[in-house]
gemmi code that builds the backbone of each chain (N, CA, C; Angstrom):
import gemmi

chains = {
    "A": [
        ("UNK", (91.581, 92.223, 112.850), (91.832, 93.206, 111.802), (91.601, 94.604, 112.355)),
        ("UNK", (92.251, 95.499, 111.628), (92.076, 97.096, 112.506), (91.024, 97.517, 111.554)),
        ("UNK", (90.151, 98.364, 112.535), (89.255, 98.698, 112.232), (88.673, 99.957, 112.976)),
        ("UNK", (88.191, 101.000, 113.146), (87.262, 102.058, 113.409), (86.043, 101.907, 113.375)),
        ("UNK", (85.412, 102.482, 114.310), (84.152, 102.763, 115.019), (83.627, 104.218, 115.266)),
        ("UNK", (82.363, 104.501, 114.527), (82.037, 106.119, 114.961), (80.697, 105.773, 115.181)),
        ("UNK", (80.502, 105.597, 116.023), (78.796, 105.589, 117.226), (78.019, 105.937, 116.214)),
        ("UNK", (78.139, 107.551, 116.510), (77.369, 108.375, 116.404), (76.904, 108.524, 114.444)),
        ("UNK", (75.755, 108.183, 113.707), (75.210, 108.307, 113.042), (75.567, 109.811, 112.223)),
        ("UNK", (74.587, 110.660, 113.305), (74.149, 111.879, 112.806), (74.241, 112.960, 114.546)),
        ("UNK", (74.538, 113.767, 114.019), (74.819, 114.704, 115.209), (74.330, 116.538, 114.725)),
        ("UNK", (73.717, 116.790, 115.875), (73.356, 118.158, 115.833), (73.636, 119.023, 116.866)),
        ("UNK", (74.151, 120.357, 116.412), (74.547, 120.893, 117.452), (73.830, 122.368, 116.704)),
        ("UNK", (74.093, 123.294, 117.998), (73.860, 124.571, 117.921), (74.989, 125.445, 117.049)),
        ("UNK", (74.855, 126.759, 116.737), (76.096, 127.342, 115.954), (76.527, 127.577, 117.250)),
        ("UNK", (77.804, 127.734, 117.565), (78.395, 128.428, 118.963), (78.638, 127.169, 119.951)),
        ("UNK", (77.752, 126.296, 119.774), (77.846, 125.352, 120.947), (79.058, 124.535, 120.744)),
        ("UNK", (79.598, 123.813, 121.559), (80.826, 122.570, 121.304), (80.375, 121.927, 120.924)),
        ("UNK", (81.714, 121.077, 120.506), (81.670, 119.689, 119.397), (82.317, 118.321, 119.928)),
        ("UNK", (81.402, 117.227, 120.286), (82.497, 116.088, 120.404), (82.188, 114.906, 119.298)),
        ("UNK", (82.898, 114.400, 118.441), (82.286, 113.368, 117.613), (83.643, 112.388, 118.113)),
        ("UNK", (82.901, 111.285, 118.095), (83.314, 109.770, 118.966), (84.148, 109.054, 117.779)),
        ("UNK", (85.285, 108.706, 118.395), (86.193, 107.375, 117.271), (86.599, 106.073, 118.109)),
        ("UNK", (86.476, 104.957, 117.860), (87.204, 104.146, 119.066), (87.663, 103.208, 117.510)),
        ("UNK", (88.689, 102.787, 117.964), (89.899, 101.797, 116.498), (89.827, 100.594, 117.397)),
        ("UNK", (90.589, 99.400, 116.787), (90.645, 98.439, 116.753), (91.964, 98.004, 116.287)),
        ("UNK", (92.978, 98.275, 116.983), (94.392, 97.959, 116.446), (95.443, 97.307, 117.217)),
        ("UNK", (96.243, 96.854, 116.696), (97.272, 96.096, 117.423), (98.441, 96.721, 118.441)),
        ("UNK", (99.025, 97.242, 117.772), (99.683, 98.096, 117.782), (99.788, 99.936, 118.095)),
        ("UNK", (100.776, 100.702, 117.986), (100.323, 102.437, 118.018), (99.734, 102.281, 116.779)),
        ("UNK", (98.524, 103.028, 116.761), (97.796, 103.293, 115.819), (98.019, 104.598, 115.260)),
        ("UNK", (97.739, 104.704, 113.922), (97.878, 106.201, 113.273), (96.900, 106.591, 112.809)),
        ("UNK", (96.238, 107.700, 113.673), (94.775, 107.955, 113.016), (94.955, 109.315, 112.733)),
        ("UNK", (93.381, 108.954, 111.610), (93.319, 110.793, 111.059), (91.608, 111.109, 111.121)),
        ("UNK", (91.679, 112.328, 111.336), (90.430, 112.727, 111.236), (90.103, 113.803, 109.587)),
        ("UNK", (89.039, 113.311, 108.896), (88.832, 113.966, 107.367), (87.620, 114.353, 107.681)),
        ("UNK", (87.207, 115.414, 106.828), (86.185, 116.142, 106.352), (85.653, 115.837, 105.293)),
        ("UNK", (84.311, 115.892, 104.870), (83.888, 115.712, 103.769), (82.778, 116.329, 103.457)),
        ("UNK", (82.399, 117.553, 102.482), (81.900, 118.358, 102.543), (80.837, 118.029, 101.278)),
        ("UNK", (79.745, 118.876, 101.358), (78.756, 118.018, 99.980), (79.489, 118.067, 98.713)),
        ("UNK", (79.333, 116.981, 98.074), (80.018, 117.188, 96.467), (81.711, 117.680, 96.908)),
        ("UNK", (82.162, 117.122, 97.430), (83.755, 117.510, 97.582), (84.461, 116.208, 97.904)),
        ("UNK", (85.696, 116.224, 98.486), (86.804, 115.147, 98.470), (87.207, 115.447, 99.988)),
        ("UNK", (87.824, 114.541, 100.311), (88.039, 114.020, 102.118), (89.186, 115.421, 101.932)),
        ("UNK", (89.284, 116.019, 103.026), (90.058, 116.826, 103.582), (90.715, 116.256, 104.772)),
        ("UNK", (92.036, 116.577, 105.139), (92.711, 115.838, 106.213), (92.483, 117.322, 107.390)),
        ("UNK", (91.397, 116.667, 108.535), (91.722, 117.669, 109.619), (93.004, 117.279, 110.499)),
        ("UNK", (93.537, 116.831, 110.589), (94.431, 116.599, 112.160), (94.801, 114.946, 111.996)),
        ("UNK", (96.458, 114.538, 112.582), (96.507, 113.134, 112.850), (97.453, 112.979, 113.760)),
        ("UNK", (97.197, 111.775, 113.939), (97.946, 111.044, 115.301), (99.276, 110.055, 114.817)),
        ("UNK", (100.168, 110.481, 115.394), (101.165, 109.422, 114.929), (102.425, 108.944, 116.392)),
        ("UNK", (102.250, 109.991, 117.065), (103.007, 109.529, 118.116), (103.188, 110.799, 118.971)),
        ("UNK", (104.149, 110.720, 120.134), (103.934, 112.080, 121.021), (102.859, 112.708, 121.804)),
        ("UNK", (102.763, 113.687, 121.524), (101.592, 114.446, 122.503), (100.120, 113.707, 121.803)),
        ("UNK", (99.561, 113.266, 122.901), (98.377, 112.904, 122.653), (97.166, 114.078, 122.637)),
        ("UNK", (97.485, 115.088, 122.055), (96.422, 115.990, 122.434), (96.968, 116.819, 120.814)),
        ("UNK", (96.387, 116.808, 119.609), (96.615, 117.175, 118.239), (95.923, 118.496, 117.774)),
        ("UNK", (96.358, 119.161, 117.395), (95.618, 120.247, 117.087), (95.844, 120.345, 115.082)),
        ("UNK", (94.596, 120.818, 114.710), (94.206, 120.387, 113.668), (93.922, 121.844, 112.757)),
        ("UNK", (93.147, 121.556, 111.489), (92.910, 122.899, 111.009), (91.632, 123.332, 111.182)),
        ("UNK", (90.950, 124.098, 111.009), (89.562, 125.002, 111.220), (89.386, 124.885, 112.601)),
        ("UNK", (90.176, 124.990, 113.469), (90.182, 125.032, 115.046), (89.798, 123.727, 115.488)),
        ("UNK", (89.809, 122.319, 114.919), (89.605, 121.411, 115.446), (91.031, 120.427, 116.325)),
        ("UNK", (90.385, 119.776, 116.724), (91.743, 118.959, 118.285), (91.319, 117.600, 118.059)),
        ("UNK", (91.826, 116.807, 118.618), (91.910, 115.335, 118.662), (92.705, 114.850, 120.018)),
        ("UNK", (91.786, 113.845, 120.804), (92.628, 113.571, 121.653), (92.975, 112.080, 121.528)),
        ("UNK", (93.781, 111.447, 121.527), (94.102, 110.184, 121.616), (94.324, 109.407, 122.939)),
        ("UNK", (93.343, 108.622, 123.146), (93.276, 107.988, 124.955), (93.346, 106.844, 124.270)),
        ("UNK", (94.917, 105.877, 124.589), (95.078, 104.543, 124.600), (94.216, 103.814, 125.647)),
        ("UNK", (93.985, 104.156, 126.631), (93.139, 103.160, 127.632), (91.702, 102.811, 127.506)),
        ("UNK", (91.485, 103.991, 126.230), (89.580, 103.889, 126.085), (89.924, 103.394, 124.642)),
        ("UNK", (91.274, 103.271, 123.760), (91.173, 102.671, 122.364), (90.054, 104.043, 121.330)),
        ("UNK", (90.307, 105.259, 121.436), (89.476, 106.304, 121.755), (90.445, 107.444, 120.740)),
        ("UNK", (89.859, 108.331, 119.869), (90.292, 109.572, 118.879), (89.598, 110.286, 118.783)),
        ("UNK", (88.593, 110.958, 119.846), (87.543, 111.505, 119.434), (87.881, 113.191, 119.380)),
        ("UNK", (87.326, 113.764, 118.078), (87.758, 114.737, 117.829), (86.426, 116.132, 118.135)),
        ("UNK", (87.144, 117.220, 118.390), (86.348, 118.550, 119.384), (86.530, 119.729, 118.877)),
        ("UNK", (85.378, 120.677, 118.834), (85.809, 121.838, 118.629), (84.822, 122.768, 119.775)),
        ("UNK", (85.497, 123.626, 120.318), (84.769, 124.435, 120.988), (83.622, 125.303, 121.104)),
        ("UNK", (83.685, 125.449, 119.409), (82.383, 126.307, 119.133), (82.330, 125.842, 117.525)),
        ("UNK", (80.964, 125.728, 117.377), (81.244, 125.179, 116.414), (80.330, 126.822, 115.201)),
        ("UNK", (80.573, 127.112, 114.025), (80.355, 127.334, 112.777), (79.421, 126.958, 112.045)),
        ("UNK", (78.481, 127.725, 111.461), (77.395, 126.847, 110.452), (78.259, 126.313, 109.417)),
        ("UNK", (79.410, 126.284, 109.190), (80.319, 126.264, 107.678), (80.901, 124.743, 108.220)),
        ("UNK", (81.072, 124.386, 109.481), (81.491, 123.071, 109.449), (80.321, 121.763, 109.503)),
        ("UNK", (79.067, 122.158, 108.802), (78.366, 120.841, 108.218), (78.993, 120.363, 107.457)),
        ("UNK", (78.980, 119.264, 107.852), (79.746, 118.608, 106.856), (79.549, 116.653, 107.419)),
        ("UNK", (80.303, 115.838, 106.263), (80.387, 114.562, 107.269), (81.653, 114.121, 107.498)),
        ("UNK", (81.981, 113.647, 109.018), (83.615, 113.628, 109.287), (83.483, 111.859, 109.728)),
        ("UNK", (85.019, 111.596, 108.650), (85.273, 110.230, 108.848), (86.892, 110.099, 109.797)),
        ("UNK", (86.627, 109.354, 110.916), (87.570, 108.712, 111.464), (88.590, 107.518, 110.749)),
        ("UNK", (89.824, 107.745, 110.802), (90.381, 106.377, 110.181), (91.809, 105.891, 110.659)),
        ("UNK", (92.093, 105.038, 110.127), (93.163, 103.964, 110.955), (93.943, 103.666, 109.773)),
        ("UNK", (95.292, 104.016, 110.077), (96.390, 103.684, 108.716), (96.913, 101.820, 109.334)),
        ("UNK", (96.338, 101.090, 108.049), (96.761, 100.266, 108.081), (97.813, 99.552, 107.181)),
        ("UNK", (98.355, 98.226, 108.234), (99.571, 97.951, 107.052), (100.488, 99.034, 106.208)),
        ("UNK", (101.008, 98.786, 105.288), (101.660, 99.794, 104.501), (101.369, 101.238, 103.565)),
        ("UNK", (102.273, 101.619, 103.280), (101.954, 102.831, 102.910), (100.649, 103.162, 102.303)),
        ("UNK", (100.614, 104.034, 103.626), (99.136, 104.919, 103.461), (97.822, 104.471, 103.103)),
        ("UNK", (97.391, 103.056, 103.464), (96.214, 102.509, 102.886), (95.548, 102.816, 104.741)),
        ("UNK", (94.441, 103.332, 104.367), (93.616, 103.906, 105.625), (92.378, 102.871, 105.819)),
        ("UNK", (91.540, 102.748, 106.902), (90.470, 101.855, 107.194), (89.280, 103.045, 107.975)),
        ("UNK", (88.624, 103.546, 107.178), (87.518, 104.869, 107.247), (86.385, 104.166, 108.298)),
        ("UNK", (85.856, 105.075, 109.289), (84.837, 104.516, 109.589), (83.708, 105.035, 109.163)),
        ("UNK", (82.796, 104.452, 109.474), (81.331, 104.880, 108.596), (80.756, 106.301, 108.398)),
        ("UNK", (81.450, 107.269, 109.074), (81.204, 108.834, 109.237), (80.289, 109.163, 109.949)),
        ("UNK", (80.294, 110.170, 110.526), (79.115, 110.957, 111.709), (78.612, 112.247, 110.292)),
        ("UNK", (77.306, 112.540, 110.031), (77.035, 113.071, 109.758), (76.819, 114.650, 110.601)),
        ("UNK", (77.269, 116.198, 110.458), (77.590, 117.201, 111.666), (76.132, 118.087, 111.023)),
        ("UNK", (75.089, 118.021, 111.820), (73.854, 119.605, 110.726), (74.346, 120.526, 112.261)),
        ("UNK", (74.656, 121.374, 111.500), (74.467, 122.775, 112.457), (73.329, 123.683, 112.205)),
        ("UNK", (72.856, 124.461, 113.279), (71.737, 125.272, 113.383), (71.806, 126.126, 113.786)),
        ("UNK", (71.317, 127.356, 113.084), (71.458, 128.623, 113.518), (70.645, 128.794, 114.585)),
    ],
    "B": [
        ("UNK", (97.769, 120.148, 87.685), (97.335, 121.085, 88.219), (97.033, 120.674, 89.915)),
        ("UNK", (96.731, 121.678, 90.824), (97.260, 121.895, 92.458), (96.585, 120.944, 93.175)),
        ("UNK", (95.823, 120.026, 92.726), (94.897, 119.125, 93.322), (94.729, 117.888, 92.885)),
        ("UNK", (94.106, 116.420, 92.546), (94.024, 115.443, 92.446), (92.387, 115.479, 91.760)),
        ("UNK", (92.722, 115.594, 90.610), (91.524, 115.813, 89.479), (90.976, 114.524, 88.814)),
        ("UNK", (89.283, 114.277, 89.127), (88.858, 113.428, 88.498), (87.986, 113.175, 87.738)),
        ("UNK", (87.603, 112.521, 86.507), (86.597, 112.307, 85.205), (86.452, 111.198, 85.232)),
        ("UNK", (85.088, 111.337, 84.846), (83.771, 112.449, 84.690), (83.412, 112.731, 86.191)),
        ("UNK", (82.804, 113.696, 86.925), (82.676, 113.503, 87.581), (81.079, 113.233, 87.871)),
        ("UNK", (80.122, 112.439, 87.030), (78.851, 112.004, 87.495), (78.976, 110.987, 85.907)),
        ("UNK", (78.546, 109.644, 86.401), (78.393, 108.530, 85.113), (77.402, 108.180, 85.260)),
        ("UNK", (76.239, 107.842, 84.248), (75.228, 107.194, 84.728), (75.261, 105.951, 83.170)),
        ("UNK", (75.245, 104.854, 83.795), (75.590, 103.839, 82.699), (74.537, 102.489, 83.266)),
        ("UNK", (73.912, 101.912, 82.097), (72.913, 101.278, 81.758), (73.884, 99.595, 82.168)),
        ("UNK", (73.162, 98.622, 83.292), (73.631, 97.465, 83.682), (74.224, 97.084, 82.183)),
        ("UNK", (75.634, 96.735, 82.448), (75.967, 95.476, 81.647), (76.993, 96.527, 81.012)),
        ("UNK", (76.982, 97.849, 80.825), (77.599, 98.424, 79.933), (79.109, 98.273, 81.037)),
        ("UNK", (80.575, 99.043, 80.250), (81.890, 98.898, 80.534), (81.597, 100.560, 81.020)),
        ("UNK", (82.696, 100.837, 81.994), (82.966, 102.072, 82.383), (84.189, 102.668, 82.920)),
        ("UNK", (84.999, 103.568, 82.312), (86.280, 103.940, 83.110), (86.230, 105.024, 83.441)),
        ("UNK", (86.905, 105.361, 84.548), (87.138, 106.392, 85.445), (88.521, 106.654, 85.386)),
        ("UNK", (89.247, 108.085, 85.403), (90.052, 108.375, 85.454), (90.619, 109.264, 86.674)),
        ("UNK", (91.587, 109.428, 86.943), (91.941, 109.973, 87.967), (93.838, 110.859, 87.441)),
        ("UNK", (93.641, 111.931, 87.697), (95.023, 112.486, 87.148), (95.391, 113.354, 88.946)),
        ("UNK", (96.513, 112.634, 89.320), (97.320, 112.899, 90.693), (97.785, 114.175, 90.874)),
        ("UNK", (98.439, 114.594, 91.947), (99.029, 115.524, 92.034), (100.328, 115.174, 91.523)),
        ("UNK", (101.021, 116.240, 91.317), (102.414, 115.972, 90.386), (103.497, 115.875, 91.361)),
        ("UNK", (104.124, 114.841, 91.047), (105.339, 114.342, 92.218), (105.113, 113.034, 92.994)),
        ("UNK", (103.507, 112.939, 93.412), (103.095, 112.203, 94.152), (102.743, 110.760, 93.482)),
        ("UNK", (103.692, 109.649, 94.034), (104.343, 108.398, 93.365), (103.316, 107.162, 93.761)),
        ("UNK", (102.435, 107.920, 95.126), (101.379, 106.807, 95.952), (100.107, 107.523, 95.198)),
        ("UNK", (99.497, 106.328, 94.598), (98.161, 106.204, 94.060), (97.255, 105.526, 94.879)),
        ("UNK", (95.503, 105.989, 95.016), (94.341, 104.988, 95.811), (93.447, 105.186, 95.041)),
        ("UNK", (92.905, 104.173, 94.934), (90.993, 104.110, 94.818), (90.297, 104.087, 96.075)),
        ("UNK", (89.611, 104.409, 96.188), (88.162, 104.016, 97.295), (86.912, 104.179, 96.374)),
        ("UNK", (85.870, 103.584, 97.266), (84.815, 102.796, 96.976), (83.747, 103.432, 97.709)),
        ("UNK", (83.337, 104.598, 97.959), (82.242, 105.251, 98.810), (80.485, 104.604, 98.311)),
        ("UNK", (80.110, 103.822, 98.923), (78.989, 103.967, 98.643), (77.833, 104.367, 99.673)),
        ("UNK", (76.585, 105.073, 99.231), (75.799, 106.033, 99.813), (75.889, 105.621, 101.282)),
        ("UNK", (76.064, 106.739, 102.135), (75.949, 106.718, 103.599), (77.318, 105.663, 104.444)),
        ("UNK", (78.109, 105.435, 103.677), (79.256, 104.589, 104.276), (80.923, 106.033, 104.294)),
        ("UNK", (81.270, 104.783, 104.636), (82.805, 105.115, 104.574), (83.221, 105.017, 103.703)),
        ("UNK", (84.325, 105.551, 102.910), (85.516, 105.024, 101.904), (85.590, 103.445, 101.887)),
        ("UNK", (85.751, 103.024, 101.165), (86.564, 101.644, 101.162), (87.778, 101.301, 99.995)),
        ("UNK", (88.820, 100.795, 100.713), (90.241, 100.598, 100.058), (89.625, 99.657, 99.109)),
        ("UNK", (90.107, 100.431, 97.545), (90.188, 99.578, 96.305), (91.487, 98.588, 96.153)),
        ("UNK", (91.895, 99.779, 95.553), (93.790, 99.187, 94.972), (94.977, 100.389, 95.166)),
        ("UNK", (95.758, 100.084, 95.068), (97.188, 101.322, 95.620), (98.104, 100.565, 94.043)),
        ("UNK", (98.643, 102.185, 94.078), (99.841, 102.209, 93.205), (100.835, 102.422, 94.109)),
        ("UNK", (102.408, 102.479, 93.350), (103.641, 102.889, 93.780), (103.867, 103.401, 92.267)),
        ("UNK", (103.925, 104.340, 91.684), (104.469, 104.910, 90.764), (103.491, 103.921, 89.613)),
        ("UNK", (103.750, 103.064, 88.792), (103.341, 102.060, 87.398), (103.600, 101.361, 88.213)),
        ("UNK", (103.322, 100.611, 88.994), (103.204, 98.908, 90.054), (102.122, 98.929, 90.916)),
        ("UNK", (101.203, 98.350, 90.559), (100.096, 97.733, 91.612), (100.658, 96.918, 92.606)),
        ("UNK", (100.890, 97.600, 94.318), (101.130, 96.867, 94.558), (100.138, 95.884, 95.778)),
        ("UNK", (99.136, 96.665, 95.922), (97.774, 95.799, 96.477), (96.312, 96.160, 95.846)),
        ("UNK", (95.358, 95.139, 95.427), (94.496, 95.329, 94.733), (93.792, 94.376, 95.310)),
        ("UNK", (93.543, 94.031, 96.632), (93.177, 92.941, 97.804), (91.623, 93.639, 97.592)),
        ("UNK", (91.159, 94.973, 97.422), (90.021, 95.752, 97.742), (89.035, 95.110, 96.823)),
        ("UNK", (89.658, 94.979, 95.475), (88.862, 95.330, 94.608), (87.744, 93.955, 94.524)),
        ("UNK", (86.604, 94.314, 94.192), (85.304, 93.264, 94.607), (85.734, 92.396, 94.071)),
        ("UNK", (85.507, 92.391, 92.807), (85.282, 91.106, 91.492), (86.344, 91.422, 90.372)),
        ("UNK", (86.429, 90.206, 89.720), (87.418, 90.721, 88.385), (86.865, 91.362, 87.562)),
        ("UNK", (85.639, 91.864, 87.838), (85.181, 93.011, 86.942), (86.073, 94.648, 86.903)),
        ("UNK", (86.612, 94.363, 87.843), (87.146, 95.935, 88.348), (88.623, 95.702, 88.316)),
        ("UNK", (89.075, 96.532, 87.046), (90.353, 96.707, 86.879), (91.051, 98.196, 86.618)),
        ("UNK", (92.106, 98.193, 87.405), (92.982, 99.799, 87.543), (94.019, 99.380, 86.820)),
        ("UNK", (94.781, 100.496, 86.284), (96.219, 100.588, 85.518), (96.348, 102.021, 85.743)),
        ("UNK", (98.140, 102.555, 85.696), (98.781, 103.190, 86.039), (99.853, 103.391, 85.198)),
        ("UNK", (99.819, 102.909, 83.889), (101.025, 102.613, 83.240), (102.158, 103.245, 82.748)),
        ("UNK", (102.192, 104.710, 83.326), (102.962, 105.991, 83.071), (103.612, 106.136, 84.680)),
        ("UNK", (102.761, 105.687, 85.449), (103.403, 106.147, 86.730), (102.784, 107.374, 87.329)),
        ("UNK", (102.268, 108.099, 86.068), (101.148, 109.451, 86.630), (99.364, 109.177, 86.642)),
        ("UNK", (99.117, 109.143, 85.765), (97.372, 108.952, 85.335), (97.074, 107.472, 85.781)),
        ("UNK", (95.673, 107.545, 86.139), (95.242, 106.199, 86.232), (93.686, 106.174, 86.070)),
        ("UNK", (92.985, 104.610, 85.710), (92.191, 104.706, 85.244), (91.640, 103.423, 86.149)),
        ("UNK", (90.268, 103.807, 86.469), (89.785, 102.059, 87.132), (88.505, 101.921, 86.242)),
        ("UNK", (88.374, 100.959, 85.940), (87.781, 100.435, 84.563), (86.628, 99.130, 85.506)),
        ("UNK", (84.925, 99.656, 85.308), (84.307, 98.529, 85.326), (83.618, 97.695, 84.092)),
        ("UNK", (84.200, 96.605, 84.217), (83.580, 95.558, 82.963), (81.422, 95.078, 83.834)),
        ("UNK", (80.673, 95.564, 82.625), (79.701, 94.475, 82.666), (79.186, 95.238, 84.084)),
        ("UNK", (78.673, 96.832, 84.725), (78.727, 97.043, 85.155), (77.504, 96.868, 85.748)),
        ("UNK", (77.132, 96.851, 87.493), (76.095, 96.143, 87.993), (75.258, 97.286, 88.993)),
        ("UNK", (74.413, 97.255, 89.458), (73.429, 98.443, 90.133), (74.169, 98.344, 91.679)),
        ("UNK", (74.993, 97.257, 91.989), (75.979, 96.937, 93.320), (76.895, 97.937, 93.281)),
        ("UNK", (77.290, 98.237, 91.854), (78.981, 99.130, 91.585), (78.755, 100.529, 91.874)),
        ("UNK", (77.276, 101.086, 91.795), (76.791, 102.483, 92.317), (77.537, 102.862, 93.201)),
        ("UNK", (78.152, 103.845, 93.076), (79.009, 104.804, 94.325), (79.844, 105.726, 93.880)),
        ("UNK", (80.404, 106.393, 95.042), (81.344, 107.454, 94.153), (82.732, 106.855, 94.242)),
        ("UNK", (83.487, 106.739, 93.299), (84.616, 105.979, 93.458), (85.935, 107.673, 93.696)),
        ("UNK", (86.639, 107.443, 94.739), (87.550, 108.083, 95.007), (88.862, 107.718, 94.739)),
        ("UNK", (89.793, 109.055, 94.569), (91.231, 108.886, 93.903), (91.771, 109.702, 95.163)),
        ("UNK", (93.051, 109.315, 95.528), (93.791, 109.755, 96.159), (95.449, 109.352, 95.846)),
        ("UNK", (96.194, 110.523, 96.190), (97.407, 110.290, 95.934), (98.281, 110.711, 97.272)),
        ("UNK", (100.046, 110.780, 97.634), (100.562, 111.025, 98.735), (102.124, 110.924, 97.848)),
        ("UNK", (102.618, 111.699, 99.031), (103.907, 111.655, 98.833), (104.689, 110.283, 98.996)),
        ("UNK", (105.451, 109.819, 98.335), (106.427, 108.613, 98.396), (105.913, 108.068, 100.318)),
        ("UNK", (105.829, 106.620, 100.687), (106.035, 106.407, 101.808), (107.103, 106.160, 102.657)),
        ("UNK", (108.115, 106.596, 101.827), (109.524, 106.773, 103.052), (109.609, 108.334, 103.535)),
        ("UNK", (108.628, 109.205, 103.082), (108.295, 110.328, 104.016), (107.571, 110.304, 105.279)),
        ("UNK", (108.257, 109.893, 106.118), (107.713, 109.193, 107.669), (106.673, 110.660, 107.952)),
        ("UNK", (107.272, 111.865, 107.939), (106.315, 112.699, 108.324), (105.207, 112.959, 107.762)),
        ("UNK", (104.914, 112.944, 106.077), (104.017, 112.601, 105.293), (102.675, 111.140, 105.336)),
        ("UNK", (103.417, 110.176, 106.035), (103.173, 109.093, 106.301), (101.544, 109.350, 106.341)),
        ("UNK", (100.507, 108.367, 105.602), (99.229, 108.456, 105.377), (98.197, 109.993, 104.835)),
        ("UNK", (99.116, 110.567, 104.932), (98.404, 112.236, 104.499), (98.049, 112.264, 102.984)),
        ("UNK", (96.678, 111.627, 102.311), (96.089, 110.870, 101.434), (95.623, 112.549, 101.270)),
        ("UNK", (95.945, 113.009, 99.339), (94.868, 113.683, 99.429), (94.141, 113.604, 97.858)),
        ("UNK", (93.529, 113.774, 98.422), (91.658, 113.261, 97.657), (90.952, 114.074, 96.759)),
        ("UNK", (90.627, 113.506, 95.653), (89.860, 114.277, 94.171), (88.714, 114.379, 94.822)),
        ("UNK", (87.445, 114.633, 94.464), (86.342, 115.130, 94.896), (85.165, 113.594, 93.876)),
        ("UNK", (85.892, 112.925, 93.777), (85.215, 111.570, 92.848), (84.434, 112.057, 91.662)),
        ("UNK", (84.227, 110.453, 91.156), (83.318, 110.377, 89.894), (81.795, 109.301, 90.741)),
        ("UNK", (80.349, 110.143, 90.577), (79.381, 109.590, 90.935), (78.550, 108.416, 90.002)),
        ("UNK", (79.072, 106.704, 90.182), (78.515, 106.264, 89.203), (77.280, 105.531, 89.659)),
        ("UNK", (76.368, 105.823, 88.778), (75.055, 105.467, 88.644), (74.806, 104.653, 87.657)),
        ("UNK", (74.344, 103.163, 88.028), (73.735, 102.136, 87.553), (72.673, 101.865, 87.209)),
        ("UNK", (71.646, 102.326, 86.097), (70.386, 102.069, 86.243), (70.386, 100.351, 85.633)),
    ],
}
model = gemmi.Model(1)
for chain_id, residues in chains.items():
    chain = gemmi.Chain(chain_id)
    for i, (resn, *xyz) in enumerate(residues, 1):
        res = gemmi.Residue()
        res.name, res.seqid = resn, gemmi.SeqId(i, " ")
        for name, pos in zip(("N", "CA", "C"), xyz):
            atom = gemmi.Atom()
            atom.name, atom.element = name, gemmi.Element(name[0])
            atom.pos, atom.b_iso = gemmi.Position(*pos), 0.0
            res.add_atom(atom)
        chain.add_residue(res)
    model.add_chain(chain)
structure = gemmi.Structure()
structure.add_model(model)
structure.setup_entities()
């Protein structure tokens, strides 16, 4: 069954410092992944997705996604990161038919001034 | 209105009691979802519309938990006999038709209803 994987729990970074949060899927096939936001008391936001072509995605609030078939791998980056992007970001995998997604457990992001 | 609006958005309902949730879509948008967030997880796939047709409801736990759509716009997921397990925020999402290949999975999402089971 397809499925997603995000390691990482909880993650802390500096304001300014880079960002890598980890995705690895579980799919048969090209996979179609997306990376969402989820902010306190709010609703999933779509940062960036993968559907075919350039494996290297560029997203909104300056975030990227790279897609490495050989590591089964979506892990998404930002260069510097913002106190405004705490938040918790879920990795996911469009499965089967229209638009039903398979979320992984979310990385929680605290930034620090 | 410009977003995917949902009520109530905090329930707190006493075991055993019935509870519905509503969810009103963005306008146009023919693909309906539930998810199932509970504390510290992921989403989890409830049930999907296509306009007024359920056409997978594989998610949903128990036959306690029933959705309808019967306009094709509004929808409602309804728990019977509700249990301190059903705690979570239940999410609505809607999308453009899925023969929009470029649209394809671009789910977008009410901000849920938080239900609480004492």
């Amino acid at each position: 069954a397809q499925s997603v994987t995000q390691p990482d729990i909880h993650i802390t970074v500096s304001e300014g410092a880079s960002l890598e949060l980890r995705c690895n899927y579980s799919y048969g096939a090209t996979p179609y992944l997306f990376w969402y936001v989820q902010s306190p008391g709010q609703g999933l936001q779509l940062l960036l997705k993968y559907f075919s072509g350039d494996t290297l995605v560029q997203g909104i609030k300056g975030f990227e996604a790279e897609f490495k078939r050989s590591q089964s791998s979506f892990n998404l980056r930002k260069p510097s990161v913002h106190w405004s992007d705490a938040a918790e970001y879920f990795c996911a995998v469009l499965t089967g038919t229209a638009s039903k997604l398979t979320f992984g457990t979310g990385t929680r992001l605290q930034v620090t001034l | 209105g410009a977003g995917v609006s949902q009520s109530p958005r905090y329930k707190v309902a006493k075991r055993g009691q019935d509870v519905a949730l509503r969810c009103d879509p963005i306008s146009g948008h023919v693909s309906l979802f539930w998810y199932q967030q509970a504390l510290g997880q992921g989403p989890e796939f409830l049930t999907y519309f296509q306009n007024e047709a359920q056409l997978d409801k594989s998610g949903l736990p128990s036959d306690r938990f029933f959705a309808e759509r019967p306009e094709g716009s509004v929808s409602t997921l309804k728990i019977q006999r509700t249990q301190q397990e059903d705690s979570a925020v239940y999410l609505c999402a809607s999308s453009l038709p899925p023969d929009r290949a470029s649209d394809t999975g671009e789910l977008f999402f009410g901000e849920g209803s938080r239900l609480t089971v004492l």
